[in-house]
C-alpha positions, 0 to 999 in steps of 0.5 A: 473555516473550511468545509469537509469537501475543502479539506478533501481538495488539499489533501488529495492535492497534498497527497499527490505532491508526496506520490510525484515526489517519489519520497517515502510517507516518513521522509515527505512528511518530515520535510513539510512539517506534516504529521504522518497520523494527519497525512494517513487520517487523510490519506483514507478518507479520501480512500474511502471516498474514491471507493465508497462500497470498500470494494475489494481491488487487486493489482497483477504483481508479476514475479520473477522466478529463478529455477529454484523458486519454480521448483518451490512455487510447484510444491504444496500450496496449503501452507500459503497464507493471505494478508489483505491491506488497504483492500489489497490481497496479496498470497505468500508462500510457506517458503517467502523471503522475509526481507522481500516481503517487508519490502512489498509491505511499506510499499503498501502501507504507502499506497 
């Protein structure tokens, strides 16, 4: 039988394979018959331990703006509203495209 630190070597190695395969959880998963509860238990233990005091990191997301947006980004800001994941924060605006970000909330999920 393994140890706790045994399982959290596969696993972050098992973890890696998935992120370098470019693949998305569902479909990595699938293909090696790994169920995804299992692969995202996993996925936040070893989280927890890479960042043990569950402090708070943020990532710089760059947007790129048509004159149309700038003009919407520069107008009244009270109505934005925060979504914090996996100790990510990320602002939306009032005026935010649905599709986009449903996009940008797998690709969370996945981190």
């Amino acid at each position: 039988m393994r140890s706790t630190a045994e399982d959290l070597l596969l696993w972050k190695q098992i973890i890696n394979k998935r992120t370098k395969s470019g693949m998305s959880v569902s479909e990595w998963c699938k293909n090696n018959e790994i169920s995804k509860g299992k692969y995202h238990y996993w996925n936040h233990k070893i989280s927890e331990k890479q960042n043990p005091d569950n402090e708070m990191t943020f990532a710089e997301i760059t947007p790129i703006l048509s004159n149309a947006d700038e003009a919407l980004t520069n107008s009244d800001k009270s109505n934005h509203f925060q979504i914090f994941i996996k100790n990510i924060k990320v602002t939306v605006p009032s005026n935010f495209n649905q599709t986009s970000l449903a996009g940008l909330m797998k690709v969370l999920q996945e981190l």
